[in-house]
C-alpha positions as a Markdown table, in Angstrom:
| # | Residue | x | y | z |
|---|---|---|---|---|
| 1 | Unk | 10.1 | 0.2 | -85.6 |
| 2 | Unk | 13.1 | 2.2 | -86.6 |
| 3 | Unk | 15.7 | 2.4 | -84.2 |
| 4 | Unk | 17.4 | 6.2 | -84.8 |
| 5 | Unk | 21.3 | 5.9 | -85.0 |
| 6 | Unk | 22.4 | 9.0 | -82.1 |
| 7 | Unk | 26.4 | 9.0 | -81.9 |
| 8 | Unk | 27.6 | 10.1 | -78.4 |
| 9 | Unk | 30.9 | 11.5 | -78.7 |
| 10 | Unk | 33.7 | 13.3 | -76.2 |
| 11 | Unk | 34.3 | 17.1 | -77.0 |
| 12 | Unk | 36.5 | 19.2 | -75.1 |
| 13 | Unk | 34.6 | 21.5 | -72.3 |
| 14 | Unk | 36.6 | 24.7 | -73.8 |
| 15 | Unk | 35.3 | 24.2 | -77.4 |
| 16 | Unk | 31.3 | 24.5 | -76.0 |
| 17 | Unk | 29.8 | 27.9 | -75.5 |
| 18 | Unk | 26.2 | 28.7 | -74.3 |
| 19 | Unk | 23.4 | 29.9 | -76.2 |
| 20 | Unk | 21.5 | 33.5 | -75.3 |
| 21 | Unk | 18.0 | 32.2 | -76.0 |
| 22 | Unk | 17.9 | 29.6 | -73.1 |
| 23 | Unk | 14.8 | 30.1 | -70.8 |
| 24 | Unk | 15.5 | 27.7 | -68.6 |
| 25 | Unk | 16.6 | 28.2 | -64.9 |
| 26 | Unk | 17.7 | 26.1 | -62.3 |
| 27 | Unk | 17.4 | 26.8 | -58.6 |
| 28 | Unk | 20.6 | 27.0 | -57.1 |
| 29 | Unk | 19.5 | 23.7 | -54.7 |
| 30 | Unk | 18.8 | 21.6 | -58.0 |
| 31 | Unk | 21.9 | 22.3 | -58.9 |
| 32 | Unk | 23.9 | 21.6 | -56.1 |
| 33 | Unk | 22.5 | 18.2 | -56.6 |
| 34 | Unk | 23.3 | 18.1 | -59.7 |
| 35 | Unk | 27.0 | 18.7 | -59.1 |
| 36 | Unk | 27.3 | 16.5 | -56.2 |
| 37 | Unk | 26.1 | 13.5 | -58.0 |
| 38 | Unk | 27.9 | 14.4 | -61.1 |
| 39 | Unk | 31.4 | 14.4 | -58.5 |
| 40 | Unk | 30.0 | 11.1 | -57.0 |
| 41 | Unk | 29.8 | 9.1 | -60.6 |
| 42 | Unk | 31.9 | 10.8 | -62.9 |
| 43 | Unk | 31.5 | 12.8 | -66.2 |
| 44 | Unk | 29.1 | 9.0 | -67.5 |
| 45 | Unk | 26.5 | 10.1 | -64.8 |
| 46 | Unk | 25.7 | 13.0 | -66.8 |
| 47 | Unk | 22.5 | 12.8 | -69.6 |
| 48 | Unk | 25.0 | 14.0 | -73.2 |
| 49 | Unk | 24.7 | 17.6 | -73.8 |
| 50 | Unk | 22.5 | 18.6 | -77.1 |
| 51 | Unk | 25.3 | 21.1 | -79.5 |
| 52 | Unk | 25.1 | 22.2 | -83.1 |
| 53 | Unk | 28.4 | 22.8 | -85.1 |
| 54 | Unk | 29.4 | 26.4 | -85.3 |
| 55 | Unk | 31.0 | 27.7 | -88.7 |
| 56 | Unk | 33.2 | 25.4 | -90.8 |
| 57 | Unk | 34.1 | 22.3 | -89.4 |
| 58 | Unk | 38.4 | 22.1 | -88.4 |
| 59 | Unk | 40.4 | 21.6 | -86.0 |
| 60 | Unk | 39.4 | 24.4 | -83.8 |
| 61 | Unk | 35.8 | 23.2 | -84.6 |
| 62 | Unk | 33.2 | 25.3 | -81.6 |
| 63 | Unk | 30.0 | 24.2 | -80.7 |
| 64 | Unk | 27.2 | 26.3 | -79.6 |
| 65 | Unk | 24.8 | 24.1 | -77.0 |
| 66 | Unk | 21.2 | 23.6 | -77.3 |
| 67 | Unk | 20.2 | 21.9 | -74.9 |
| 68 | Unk | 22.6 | 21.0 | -71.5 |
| 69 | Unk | 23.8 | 24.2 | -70.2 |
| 70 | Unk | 23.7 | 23.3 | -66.2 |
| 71 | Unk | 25.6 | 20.1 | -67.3 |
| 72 | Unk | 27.9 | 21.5 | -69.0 |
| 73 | Unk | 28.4 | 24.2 | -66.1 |
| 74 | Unk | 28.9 | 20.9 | -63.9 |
| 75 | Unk | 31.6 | 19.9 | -66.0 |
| 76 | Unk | 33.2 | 23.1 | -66.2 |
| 77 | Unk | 33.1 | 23.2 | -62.1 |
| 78 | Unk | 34.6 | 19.8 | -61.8 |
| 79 | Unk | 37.4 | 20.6 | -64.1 |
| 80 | Unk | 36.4 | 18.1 | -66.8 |
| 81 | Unk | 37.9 | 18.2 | -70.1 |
| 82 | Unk | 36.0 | 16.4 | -71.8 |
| 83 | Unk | 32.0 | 15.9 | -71.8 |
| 84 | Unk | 29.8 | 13.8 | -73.4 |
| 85 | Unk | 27.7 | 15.1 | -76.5 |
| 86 | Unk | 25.3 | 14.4 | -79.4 |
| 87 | Unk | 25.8 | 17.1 | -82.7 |
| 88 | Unk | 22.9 | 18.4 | -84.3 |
| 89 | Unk | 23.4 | 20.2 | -87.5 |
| 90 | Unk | 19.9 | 22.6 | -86.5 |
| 91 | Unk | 20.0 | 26.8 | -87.9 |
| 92 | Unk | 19.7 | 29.1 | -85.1 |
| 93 | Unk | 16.0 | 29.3 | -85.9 |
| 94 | Unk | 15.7 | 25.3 | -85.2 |
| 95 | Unk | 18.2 | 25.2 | -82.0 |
| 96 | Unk | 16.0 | 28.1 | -80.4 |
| 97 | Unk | 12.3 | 25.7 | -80.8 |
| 98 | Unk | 14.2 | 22.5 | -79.7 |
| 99 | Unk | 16.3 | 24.3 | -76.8 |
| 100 | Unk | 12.4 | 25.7 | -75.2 |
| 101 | Unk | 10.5 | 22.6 | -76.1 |
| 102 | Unk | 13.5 | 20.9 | -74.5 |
| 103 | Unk | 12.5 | 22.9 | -71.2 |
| 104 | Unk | 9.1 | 23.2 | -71.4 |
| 105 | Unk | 9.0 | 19.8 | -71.3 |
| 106 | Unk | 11.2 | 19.6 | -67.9 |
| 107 | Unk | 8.4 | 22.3 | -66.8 |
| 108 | Unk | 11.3 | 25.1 | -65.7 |
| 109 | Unk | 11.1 | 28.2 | -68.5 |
| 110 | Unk | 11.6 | 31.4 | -66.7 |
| 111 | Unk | 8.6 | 33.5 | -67.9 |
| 112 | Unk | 10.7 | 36.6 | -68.0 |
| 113 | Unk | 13.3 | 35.2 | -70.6 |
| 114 | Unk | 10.1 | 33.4 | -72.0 |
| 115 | Unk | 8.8 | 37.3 | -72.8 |
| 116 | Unk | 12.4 | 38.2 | -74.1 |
| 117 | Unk | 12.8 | 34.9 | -76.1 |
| 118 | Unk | 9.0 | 35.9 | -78.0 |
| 119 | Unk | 9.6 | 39.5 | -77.9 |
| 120 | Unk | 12.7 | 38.6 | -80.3 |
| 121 | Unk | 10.6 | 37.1 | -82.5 |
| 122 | Unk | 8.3 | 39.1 | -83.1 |
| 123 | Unk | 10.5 | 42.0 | -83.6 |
| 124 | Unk | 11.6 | 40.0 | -86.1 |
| 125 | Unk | 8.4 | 40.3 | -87.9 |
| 126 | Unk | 6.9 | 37.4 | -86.8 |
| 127 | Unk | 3.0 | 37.3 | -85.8 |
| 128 | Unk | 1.8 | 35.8 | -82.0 |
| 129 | Unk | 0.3 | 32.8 | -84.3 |
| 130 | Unk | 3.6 | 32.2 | -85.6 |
| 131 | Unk | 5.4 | 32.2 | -82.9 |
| 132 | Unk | 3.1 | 29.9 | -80.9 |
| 133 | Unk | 3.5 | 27.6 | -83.3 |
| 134 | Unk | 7.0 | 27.9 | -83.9 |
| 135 | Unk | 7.4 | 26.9 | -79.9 |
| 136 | Unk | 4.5 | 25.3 | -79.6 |
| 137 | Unk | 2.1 | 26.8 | -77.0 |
| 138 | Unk | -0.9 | 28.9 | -77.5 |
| 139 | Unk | -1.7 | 32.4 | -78.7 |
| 140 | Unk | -2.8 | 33.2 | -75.9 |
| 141 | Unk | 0.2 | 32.2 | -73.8 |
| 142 | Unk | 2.7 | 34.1 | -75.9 |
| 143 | Unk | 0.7 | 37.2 | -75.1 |
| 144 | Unk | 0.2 | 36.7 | -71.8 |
| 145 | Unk | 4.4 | 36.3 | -71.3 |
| 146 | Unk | 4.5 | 39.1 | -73.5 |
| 147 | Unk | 2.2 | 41.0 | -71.1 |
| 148 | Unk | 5.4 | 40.7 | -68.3 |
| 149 | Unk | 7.8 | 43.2 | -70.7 |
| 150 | Unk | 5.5 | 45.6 | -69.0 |
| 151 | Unk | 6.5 | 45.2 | -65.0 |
| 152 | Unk | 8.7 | 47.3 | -63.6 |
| 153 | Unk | 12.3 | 46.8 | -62.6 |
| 154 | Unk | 10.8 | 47.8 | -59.0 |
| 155 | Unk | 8.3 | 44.8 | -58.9 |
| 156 | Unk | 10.1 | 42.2 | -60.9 |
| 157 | Unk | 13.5 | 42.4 | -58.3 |
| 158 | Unk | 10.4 | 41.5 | -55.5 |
| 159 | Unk | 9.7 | 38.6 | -57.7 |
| 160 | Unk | 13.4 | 37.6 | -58.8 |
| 161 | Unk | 13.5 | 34.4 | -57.9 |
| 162 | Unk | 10.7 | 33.0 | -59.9 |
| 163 | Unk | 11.1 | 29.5 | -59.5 |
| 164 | Unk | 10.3 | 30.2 | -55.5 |
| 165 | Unk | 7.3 | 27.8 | -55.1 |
| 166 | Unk | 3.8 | 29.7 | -54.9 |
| 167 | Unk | 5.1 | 32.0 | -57.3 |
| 168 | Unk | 3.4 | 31.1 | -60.9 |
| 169 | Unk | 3.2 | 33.1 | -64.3 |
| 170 | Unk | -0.5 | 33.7 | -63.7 |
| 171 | Unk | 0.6 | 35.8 | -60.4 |
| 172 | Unk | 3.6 | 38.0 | -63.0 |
| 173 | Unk | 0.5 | 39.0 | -65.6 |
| 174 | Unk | -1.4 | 40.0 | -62.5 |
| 175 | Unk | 1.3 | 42.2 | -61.3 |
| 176 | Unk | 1.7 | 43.3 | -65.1 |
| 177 | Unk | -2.0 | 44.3 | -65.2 |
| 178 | Unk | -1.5 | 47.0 | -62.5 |
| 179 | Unk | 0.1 | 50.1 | -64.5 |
| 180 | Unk | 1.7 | 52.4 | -62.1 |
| 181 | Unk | 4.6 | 51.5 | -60.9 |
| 182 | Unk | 3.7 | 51.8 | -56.9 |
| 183 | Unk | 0.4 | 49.8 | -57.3 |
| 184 | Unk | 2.6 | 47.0 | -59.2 |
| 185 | Unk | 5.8 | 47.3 | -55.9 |
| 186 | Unk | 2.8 | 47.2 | -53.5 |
| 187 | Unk | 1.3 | 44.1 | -55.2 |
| 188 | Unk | 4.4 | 42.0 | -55.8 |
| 189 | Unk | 5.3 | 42.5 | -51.7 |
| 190 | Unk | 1.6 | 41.1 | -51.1 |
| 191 | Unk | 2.1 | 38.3 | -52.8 |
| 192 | Unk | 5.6 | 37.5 | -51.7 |
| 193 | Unk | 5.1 | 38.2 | -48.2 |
| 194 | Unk | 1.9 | 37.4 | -47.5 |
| 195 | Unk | 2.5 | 34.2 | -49.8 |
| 196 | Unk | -1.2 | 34.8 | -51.8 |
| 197 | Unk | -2.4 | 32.1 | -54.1 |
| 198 | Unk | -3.3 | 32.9 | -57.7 |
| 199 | Unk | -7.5 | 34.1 | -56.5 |
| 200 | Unk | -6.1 | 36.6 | -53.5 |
| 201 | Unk | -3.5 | 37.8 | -55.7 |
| 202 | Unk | -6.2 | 39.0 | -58.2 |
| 203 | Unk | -8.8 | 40.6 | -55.6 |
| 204 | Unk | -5.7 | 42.5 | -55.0 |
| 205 | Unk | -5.3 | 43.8 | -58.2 |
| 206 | Unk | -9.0 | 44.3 | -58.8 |
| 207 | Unk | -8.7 | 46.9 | -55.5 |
| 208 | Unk | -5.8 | 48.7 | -57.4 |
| 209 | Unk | -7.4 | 48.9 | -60.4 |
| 210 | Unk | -10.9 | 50.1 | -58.7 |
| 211 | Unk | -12.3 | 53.0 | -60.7 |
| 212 | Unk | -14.7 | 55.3 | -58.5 |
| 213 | Unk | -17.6 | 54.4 | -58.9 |
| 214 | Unk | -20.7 | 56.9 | -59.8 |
| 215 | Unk | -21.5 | 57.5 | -56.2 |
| 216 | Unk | -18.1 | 58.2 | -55.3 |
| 217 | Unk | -17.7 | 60.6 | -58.8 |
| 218 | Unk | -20.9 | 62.6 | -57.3 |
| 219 | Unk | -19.7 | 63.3 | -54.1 |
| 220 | Unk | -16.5 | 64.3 | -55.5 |
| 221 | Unk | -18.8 | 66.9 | -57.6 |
| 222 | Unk | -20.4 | 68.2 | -54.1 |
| 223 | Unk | -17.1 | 68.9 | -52.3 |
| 224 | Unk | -16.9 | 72.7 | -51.5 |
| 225 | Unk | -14.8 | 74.2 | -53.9 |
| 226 | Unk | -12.9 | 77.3 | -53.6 |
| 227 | Unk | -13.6 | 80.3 | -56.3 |
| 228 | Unk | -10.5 | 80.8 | -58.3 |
| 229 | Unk | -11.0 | 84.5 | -57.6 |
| 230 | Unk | -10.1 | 84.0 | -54.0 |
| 231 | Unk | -7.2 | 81.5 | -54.8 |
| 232 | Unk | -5.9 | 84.4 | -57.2 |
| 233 | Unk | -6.5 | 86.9 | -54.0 |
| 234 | Unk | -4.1 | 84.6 | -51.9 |
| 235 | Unk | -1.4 | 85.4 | -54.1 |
| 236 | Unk | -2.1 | 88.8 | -54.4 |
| 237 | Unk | -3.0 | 88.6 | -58.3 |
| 238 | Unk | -6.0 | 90.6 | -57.8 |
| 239 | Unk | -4.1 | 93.4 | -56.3 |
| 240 | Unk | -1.9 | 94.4 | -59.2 |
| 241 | Unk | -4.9 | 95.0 | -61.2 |
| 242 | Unk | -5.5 | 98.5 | -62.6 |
| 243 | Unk | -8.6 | 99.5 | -60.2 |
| 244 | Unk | -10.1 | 102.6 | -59.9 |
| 245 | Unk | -11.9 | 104.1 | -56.7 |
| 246 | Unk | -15.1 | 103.8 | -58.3 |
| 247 | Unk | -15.1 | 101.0 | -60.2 |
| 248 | Unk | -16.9 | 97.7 | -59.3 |
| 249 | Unk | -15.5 | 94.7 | -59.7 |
| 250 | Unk | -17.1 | 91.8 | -62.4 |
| 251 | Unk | -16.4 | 88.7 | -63.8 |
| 252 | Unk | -14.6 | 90.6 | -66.8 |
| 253 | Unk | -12.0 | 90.7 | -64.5 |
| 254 | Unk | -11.6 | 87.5 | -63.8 |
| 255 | Unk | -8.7 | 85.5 | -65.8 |
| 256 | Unk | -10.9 | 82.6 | -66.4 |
| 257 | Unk | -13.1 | 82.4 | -69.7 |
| 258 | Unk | -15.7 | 81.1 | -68.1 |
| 259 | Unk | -16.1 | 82.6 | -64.8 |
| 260 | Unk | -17.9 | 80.7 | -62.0 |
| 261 | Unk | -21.4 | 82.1 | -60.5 |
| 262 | Unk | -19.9 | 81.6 | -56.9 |
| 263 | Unk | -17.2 | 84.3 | -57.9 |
| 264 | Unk | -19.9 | 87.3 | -57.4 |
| 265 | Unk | -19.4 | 87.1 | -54.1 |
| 266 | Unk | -16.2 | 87.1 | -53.7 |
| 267 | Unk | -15.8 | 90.2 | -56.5 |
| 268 | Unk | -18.4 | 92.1 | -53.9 |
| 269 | Unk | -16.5 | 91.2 | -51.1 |
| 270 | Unk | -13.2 | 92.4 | -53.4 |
| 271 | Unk | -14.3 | 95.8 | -54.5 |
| 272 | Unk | -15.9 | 96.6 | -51.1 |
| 273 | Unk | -12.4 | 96.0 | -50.0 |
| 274 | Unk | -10.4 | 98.2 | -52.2 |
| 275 | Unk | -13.0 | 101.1 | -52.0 |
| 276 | Unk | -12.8 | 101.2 | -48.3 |
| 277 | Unk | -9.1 | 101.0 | -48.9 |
| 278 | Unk | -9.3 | 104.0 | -51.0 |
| 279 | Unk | -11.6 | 106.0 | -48.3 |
């Protein structure tokens, strides 16, 4: 078995940044914890923070972190100056797979800043295959995160807090299903207020994505409708007409192309009307 050398060393809190790619999120309980049992042990309780090496190496040498950011926050909270660390020499490229493998593995991604994290990818050319394998998960899961660029700032401030339990990625590409924004506010409050599991959450959706049916497209069809002529005599459109005493009113009158039949009344009714007013 070979036993991999990993030197820990000490490197100043001030000369670690964060990355912008991290998915991860804690809840703000997890990491009270986290702090408190940090302030209980000292800096040694604390797993070593994952950094690469930033530019050329010096005196003022930075390091970007890959994986360790709430750790590193800890520090920072406590006043430490110093915090325990491994160096990687990774490319961005490499730092971005290990930091959301890193993650997925802990099971806490945030699916939103999943979506951003692919989203960059691809606009960088990249195809859904490649990036699935570039972080590991499926085709089908990179577009189904990708699916969540589509919720509205409405819905997705319902659903902020992600990590809230009952709230799961397969309830965020339901809400993303939904187009309009009102139907996807409406859903989000059902879900977070009435606490729905993953199966109520989608008969939702179905119901606000319910096309009418051909019954309900028929009786549409045998509403009473209302000629345009007389919608046109509401407005007194009709009356500005050039119309002689004699002359009867017909369709060629009408400012529609294609006339309706039910408009013969209503030009008999018209021209009735303006000879009487004629009289």
């Amino acid at each position: 078995m070979m036993v991999l050398d990993i030197q820990v060393v000490y490197l100043r809190v001030d000369s670690i940044s964060p990355n912008n790619y991290n998915p991860n999120v804690m809840t703000e309980d997890k990491f009270q914890t986290l702090l408190e049992d940090a302030k209980q042990h000292g800096p040694d309780a604390l797993d070593p923070i994952l950094v690469r090496p930033l530019g050329s190496p010096g005196e003022e040498q930075q390091y970007e972190i890959i994986d360790g950011e709430n750790r590193w926050k800890v520090a920072r909270q406590l006043g430490w100056t110093r915090i325990r660390a491994i160096i990687k020499k990774a490319s961005l490229d490499e730092a971005k797979a290990i930091n959301y493998r890193k993650n997925r593995e802990r099971g806490a991604p945030d699916p939103f800043k999943e979506a951003l994290l692919f989203k960059s990818e691809i606009d960088l050319g990249r195809t859904y295959d490649e990036v699935a394998s570039k972080y590991g998960v499926s085709h089908a899961q990179v577009g189904a995160r990708l699916s969540l660029l589509n919720i509205s700032d409405e819905a997705k401030n319902i659903v902020t807090r992600v990590t809230k339990e009952g709230i799961t990625p397969s309830h965020l590409e339901l809400i993303a299903s939904v187009k309009e924004t009102p139907k996807q506010r409406e859903l989000a409050e059902k879900i977070v207020t009435l606490d729905l599991s993953v199966r109520q959450a989608e008969a939702e959706a179905r119901k606000l994505l319910e096309v009418p049916t051909e019954t309900a497209k028929e009786e549409k069809l045998q509403e009473p409708r209302k000629c345009p002529l007389e919608l046109l005599l509401e407005n007194d459109v009709l009356m500005k007409l050039p119309i002689k005493r004699d002359e009867t009113l017909n369709c060629s009158l009408c400012p529609l192309s294609n006339p309706c039949q039910e408009a013969q009344k209503t030009l008999e009714n018209f021209s009735k009307f303006i000879r009487d007013l004629q009289i």
